[in-house]
C-alpha atoms as a printed R data frame, in Angstrom:
    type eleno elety resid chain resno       x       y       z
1   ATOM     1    CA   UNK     A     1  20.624  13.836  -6.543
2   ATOM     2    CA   UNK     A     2  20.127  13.619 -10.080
3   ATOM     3    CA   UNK     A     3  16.586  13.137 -12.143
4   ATOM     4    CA   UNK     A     4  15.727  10.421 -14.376
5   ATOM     5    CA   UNK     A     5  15.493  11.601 -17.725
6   ATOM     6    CA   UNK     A     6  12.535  11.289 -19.928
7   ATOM     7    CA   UNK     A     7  14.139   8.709 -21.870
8   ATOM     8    CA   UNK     A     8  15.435   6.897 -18.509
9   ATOM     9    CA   UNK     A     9  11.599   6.998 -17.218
10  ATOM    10    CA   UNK     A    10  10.511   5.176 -20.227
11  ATOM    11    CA   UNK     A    11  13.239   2.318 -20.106
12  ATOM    12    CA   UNK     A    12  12.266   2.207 -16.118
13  ATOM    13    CA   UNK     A    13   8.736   1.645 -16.484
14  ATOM    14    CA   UNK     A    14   9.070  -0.759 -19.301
15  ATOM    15    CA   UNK     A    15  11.814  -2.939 -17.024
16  ATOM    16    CA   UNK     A    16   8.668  -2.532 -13.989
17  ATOM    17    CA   UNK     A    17   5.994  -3.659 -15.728
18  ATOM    18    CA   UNK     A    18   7.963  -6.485 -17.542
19  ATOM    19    CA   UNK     A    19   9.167  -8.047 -14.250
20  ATOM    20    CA   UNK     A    20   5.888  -6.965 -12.336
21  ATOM    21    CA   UNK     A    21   3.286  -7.262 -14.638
22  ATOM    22    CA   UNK     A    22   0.887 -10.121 -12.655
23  ATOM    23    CA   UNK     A    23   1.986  -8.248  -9.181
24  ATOM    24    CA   UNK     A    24  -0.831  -7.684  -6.307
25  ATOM    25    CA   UNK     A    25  -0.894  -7.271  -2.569
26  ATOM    26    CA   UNK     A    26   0.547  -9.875  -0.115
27  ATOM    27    CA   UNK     A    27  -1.698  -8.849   2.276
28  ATOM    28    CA   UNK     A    28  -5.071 -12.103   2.386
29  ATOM    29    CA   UNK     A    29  -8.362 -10.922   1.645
30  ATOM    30    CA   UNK     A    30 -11.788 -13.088   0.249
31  ATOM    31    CA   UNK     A    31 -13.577  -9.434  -0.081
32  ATOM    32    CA   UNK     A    32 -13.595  -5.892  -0.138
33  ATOM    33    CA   UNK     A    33 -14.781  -5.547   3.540
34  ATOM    34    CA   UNK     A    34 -11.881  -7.883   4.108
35  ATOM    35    CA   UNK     A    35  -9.268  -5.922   1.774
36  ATOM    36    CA   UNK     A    36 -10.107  -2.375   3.511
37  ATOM    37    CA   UNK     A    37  -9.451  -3.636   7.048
38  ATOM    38    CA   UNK     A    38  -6.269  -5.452   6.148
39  ATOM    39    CA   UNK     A    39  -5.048  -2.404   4.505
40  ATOM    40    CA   UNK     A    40  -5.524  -0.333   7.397
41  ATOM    41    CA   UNK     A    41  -4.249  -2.597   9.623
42  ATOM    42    CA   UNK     A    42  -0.762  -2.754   7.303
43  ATOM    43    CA   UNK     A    43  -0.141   0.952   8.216
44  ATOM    44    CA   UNK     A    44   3.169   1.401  10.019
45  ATOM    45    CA   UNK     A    45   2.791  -2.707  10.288
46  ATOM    46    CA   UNK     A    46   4.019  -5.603   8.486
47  ATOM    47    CA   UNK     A    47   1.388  -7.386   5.837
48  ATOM    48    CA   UNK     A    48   3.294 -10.345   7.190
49  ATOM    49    CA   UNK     A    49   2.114  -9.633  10.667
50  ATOM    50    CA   UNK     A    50  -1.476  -8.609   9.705
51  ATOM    51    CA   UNK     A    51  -2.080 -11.513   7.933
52  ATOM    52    CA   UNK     A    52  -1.235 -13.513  11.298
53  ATOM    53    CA   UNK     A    53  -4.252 -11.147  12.766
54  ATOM    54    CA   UNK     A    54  -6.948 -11.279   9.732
55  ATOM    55    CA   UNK     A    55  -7.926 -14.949  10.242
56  ATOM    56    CA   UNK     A    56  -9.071 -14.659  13.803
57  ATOM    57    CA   UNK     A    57 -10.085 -11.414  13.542
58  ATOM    58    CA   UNK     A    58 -12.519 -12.119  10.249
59  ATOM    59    CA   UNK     A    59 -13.716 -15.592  12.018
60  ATOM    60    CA   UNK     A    60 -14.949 -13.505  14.734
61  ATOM    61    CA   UNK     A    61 -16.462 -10.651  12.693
62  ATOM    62    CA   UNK     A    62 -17.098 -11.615   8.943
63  ATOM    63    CA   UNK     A    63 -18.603  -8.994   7.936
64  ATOM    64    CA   UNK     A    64 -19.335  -4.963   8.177
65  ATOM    65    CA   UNK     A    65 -22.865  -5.999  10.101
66  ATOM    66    CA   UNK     A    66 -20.690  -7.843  12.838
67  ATOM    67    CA   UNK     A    67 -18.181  -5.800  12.965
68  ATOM    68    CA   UNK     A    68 -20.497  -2.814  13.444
69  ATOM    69    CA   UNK     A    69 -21.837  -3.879  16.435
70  ATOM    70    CA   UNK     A    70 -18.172  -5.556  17.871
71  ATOM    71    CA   UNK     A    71 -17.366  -4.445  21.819
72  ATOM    72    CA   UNK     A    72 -14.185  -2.385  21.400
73  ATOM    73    CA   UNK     A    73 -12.306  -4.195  23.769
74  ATOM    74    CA   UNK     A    74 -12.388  -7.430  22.283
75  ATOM    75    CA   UNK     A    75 -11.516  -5.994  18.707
76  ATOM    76    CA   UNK     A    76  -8.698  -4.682  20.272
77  ATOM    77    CA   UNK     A    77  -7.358  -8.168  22.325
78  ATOM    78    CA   UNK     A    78  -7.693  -9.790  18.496
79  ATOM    79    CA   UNK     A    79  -5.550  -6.908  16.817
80  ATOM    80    CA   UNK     A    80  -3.110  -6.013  19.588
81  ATOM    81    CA   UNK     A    81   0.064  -7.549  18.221
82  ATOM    82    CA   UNK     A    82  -0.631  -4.767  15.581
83  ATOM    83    CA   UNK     A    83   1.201  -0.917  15.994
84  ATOM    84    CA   UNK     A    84  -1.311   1.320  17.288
85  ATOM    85    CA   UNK     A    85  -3.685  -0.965  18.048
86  ATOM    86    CA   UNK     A    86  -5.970   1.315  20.226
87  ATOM    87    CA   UNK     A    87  -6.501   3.495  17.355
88  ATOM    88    CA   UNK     A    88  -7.198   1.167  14.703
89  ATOM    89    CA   UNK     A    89  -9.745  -0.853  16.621
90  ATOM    90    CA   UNK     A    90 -11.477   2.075  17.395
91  ATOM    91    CA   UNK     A    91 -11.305   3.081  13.506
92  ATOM    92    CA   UNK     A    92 -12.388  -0.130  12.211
93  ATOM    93    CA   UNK     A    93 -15.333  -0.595  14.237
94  ATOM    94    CA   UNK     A    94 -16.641   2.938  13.131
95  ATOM    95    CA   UNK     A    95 -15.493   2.313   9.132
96  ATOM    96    CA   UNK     A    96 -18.149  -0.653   9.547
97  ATOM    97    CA   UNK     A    97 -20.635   1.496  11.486
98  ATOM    98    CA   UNK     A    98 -20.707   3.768   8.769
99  ATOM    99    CA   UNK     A    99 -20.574   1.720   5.952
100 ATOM   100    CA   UNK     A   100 -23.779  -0.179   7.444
101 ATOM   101    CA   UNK     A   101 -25.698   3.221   7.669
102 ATOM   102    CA   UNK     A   102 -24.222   5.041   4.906
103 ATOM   103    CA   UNK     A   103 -23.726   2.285   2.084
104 ATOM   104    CA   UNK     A   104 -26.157  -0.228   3.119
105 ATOM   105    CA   UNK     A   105 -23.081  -2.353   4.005
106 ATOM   106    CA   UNK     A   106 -20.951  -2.422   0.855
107 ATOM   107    CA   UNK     A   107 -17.688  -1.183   0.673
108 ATOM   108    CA   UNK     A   108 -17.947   1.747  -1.392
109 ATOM   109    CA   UNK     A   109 -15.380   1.243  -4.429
110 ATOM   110    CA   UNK     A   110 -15.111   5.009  -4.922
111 ATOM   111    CA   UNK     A   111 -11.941   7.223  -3.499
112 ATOM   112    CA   UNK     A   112 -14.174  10.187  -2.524
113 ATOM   113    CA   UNK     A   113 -16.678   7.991  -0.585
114 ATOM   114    CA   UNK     A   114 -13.463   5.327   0.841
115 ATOM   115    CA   UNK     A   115 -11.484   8.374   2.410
116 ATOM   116    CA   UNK     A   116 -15.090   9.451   4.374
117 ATOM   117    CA   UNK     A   117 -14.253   6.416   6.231
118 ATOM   118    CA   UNK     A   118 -12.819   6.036   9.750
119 ATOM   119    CA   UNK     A   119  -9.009   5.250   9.804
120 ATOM   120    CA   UNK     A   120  -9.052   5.655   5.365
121 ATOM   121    CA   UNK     A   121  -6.627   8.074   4.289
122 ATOM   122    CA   UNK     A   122  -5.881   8.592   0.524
123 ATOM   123    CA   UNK     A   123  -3.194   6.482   0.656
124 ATOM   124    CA   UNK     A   124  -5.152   3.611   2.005
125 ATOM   125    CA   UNK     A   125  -7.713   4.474  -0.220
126 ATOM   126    CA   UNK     A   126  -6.065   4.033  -3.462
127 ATOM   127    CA   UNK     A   127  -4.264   0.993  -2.514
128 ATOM   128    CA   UNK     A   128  -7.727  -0.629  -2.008
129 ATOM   129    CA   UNK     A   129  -9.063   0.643  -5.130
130 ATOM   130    CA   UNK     A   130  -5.897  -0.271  -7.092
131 ATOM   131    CA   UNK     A   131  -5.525  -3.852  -5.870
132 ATOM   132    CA   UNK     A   132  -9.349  -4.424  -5.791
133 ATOM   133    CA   UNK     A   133 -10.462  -3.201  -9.295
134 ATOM   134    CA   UNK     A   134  -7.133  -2.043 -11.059
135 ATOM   135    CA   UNK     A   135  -7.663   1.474 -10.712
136 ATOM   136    CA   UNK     A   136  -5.368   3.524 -12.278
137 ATOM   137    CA   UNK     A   137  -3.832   5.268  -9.361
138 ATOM   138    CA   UNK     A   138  -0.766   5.512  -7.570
139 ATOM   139    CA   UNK     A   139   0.363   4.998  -3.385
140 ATOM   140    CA   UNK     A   140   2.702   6.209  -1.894
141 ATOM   141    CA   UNK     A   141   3.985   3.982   1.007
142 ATOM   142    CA   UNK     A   142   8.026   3.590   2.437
143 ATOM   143    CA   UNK     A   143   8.272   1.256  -0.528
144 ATOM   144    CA   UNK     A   144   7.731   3.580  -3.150
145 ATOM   145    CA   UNK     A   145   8.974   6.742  -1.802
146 ATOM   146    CA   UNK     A   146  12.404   4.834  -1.090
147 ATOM   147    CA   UNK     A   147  12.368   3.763  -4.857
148 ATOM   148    CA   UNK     A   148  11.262   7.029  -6.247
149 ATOM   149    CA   UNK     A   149  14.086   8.644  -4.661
150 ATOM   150    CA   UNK     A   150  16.317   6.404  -5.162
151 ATOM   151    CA   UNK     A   151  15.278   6.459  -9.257
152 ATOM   152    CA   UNK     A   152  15.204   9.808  -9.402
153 ATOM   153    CA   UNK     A   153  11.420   9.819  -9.973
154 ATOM   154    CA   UNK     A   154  11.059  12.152  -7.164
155 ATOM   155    CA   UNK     A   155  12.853  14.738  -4.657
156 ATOM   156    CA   UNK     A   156   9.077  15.366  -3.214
157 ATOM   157    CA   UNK     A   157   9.400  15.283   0.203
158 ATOM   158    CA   UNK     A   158   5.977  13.943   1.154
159 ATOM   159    CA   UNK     A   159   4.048  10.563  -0.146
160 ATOM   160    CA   UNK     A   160   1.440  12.954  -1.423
161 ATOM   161    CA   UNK     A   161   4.063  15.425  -3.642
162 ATOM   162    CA   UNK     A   162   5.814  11.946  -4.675
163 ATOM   163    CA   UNK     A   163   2.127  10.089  -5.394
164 ATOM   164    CA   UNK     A   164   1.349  13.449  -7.545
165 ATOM   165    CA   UNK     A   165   5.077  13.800  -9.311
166 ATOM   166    CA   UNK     A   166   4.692   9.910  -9.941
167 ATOM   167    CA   UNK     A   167   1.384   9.874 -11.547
168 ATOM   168    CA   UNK     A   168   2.654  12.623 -14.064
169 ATOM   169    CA   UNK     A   169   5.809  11.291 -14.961
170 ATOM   170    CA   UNK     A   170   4.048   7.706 -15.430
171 ATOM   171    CA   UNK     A   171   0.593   8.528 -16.568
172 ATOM   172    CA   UNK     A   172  -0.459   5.092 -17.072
173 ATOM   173    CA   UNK     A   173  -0.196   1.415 -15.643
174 ATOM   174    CA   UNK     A   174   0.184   3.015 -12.519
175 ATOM   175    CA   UNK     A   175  -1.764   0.219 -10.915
176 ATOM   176    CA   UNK     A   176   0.904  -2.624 -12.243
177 ATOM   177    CA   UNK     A   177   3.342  -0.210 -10.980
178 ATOM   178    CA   UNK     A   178   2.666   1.097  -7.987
179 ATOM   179    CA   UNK     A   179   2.252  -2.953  -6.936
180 ATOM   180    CA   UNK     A   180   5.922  -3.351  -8.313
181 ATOM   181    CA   UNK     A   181   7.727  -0.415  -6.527
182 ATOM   182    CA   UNK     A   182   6.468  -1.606  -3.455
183 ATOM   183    CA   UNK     A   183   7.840  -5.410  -4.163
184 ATOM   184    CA   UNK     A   184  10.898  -4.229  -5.313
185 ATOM   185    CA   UNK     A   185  10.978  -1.701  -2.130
186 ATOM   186    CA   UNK     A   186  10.602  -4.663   0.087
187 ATOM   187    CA   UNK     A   187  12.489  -7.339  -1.429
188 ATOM   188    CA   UNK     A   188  15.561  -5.514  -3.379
189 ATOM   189    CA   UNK     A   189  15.427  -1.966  -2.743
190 ATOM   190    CA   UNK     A   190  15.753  -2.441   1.121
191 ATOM   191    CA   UNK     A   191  16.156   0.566   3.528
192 ATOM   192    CA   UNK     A   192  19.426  -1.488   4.530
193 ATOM   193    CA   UNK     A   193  21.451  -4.253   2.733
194 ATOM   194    CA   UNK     A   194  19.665  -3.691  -0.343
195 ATOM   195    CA   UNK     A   195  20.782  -6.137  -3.213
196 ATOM   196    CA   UNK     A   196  22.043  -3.918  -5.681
197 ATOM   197    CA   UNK     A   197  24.686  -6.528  -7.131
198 ATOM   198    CA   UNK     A   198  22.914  -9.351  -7.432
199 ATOM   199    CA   UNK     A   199  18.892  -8.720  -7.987
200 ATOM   200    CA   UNK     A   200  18.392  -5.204  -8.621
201 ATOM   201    CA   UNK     A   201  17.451  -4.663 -12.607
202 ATOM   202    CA   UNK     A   202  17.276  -0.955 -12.753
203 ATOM   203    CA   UNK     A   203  20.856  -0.268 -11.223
204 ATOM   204    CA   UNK     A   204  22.198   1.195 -13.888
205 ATOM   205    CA   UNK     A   205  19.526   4.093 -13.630
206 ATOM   206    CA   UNK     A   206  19.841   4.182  -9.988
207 ATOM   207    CA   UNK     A   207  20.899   7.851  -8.543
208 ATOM   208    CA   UNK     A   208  21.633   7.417  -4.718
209 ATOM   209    CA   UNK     A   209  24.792   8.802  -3.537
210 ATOM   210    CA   UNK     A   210  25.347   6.130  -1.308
211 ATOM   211    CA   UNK     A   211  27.374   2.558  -2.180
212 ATOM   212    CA   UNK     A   212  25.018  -0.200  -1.591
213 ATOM   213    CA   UNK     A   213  27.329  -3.078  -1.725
214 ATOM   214    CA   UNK     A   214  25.482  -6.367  -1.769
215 ATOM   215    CA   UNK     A   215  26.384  -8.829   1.274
C-alpha cells in the first residue's frame, strides 16, 4: 500500500480538523472518576453499550470512596452485559482502591501516574487525558488504526508503532484528531460497508486496495 505524501498529510489533517474540530467522546461522563471507568469499560465494547451500564453502575457507586470499598460480585452483576466483565470489575474496584490511598481520591490527570492504575493501559490513558483536558496526544483504538491504514498514515502493525508514526507525522492537534479518526472510523470508515461514495471526504487520498462500493 502506498504512503501519504507530505503534502497529502497536510491537506488530510486540514480536511480532519475542519469537519471535526468541536469532536469529543460519545461515551457519558459528569467527572474524571466517571470518564476513567467508562473508558475502561469501552475496551473491546461498544460506548453505546457502556453507556447503558454507567448510569446504574455510578448510582450505586458515585465515587472512588464507594467504589473502593464495592463487594466484587455485585460490581460485576451491574457490568456484566460488558466483554470481559470478570476482569474489569475486578480492575475497577482496585483503580479506586488505589486512587483512594495513593491520590487521596482524585483521579490523577497525569499519563505516568493514570497507567499505574488497575485495568489503565496507555491507550486508555491518553484517551482520558485527551478528552478530559485536551492533551495533546494521540490513541490508537480499531478506529484509528483502520483509518491510518487505510490513509496511508501508517503500515505499523501495532496501535503503539501507529500511535508513535501518527504523532510524528501530525505533531499537533492531535487531540482534535485523534477524536475525529475515531468518528470517522465508526461512522464512514467502517470495517464493512464503509461509505466511500457518499460521506467519505478524504477518498481521493484513500490507499486501500480494496473497492469499497457504497450500498
Amino acid at each position: 500500500m502506498k504512503k501519504a505524501t507530505k503534502k497529502e498529510i497536510a491537506a488530510i489533517k486540514a480536511l480532519f480538523l475542519q469537519h471535526y474540530s468541536n469532536a469529543v467522546t460519545e461515551l457519558h461522563y459528569r467527572n474524571a472518576y466517571e470518564l476513567v471507568i467508562a473508558v475502561a469499560l469501552s475496551a473491546q465494547c461498544t460506548d453505546k453499550r457502556v453507556n447503558l451500564i454507567t448510569p446504574a453502575l455510578f448510582a450505586a457507586y458515585p465515587d472512588v470512596t464507594t467504589l473502593a470499598t464495592a463487594k466484587l460480585d455485585e460490581v460485576k452483576a451491574l457490568i456484566n452485559t460488558c466483554s470481559f466483565f470478570n476482569n474489569k470489575a475486578k480492575n475497577i474496584i482496585a483503580m479506586a482502591q488505589r486512587v483512594v490511598s495513593v491520590y487521596d481520591g482524585e483521579i490523577p490527570m497525569n499519563e505516568k501516574e493514570l497507567i499505574t492504575l488497575a485495568g489503565v493501559g496507555q491507550k486508555t490513558a491518553n484517551v482520558v487525558m485527551i478528552e478530559y483536558t485536551g492533551a495533546n496526544l494521540m490513541a490508537v483504538d480499531t478506529h484509528v488504526f483502520r483509518v491510518a491504514h487505510r490513509l496511508g498514515l501508517s503500515d505499523d502493525e501495532t496501535a503503539a508503532k501507529t500511535e508513535a508514526t501518527l504523532v510524528k507525522k501530525f505533531k499537533t492537534n492531535l487531540h482534535q484528531l485523534h477524536q475525529g479518526f475515531v468518528l470517522f472510523g465508526r461512522y464512514i470508515c467502517t470495517a464493512k460497508n464503509p461509505k466511500c461514495e457518499r460521506e467519505c471526504f478524504v477518498r481521493e487520498f484513500c490507499k486501500s486496495t480494496q473497492s469499497f462500493k457504497a450500498k
